[in-house]
C-alpha positions as CSV (number, residue, x, y, z in Angstrom):
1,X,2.4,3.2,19.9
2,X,2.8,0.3,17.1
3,X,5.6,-0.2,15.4
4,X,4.1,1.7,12.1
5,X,3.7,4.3,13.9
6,X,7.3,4.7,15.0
7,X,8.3,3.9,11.8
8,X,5.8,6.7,10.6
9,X,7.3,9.1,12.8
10,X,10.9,8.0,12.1
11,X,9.9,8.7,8.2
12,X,9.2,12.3,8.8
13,X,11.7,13.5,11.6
14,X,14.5,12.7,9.3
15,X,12.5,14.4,6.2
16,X,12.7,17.3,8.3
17,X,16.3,17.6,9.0
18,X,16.7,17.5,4.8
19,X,17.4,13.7,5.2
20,X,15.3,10.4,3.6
21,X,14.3,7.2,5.5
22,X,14.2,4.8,2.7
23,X,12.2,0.9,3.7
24,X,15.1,-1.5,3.2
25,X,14.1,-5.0,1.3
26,X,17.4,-7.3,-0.2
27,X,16.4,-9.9,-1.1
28,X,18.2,-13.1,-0.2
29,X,19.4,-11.1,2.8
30,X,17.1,-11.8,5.8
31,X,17.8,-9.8,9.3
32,X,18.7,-6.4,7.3
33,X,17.9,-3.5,9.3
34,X,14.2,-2.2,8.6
35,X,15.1,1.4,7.5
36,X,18.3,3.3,5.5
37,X,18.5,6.6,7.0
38,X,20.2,9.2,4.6
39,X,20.9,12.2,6.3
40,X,22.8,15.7,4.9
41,X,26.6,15.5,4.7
42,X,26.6,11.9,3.3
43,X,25.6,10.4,6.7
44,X,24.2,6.9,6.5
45,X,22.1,5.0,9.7
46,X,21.0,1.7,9.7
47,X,18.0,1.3,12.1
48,X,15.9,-2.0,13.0
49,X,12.0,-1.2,14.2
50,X,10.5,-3.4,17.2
51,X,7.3,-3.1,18.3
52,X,7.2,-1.3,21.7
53,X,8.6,-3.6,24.5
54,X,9.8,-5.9,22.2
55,X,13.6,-5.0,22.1
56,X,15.1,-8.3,21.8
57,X,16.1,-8.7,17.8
58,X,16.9,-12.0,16.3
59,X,20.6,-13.9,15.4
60,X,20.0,-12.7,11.9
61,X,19.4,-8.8,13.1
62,X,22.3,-9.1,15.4
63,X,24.0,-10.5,12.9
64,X,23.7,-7.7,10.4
65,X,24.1,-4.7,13.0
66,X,27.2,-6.6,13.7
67,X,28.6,-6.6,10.3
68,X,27.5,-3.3,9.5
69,X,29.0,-1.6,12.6
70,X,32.3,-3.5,11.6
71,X,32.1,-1.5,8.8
72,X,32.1,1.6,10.3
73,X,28.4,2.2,9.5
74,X,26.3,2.8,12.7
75,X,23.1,0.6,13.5
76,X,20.7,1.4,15.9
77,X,17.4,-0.4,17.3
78,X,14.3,1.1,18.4
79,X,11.6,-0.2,20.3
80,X,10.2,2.7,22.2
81,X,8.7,6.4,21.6
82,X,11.6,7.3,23.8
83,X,14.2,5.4,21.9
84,X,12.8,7.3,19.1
85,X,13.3,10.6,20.3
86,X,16.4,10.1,21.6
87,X,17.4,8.8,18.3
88,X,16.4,11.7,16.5
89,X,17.7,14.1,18.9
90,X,21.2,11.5,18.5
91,X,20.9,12.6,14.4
92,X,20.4,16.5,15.0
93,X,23.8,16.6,17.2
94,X,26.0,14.9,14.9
C-alpha cells in the first residue's frame, strides 16, 4: 500500500466518524505533520504519513511532534495499513 493510499484511507475513516482530515501546508514551517485531524467534540490529531516500512521521520518531523505534544496536542505517525487501523480504532475509543 503507498503512502496515498493510506492517506486516502485515513481521509475517509475519519469522514466517517463525523470528523475532517484537512492536508496541512505552512509555509515557512517545514517538518509539520502531513494531515490535521478534526474529530467531534473539538478533538484535534496531528498525524505524519510514511510510506510503508519507512517509519523513521526526520529532525524537522521530530521536531514538530515534539513541540506539538508539549502542547498538549497529540501527534501520531503512520507508516503501515496496521498503524492505520489501529489509529483509527485509537480515534473511535476516545
Amino acid at each position: 500500500m503507498l503512502e496515498k493510499d493510506l492517506e486516502a484511507k485515513l481521509v475517509k475513516e475519519v469522514k466517517r466518524m463525523g470528523g475532517r482530515c484537512l492536508k496541512w501546508v505552512s509555509p515557512g514551517n517545514r517538518g509539520v505533520p502531513d494531515r490535521i485531524v478534526l474529530l467531534p467534540g473539538g478533538r484535534v490529531r496531528f498525524v505524519e504519513m510514511k510510506r510503508p516500512k519507512e517509519s523513521v521521520i526526520d529532525s524537522l518531523q521530530k521536531y514538530w511532534c515534539r513541540v506539538l505534544t508539549e502542547m498538549g496536542f497529540k501527534a501520531y505517525t503512520v507508516s503501515t495499513p496496521e498503524e492505520l487501523e489501529q489509529l483509527i480504532k485509537a480515534f473511535k475509543e476516545e
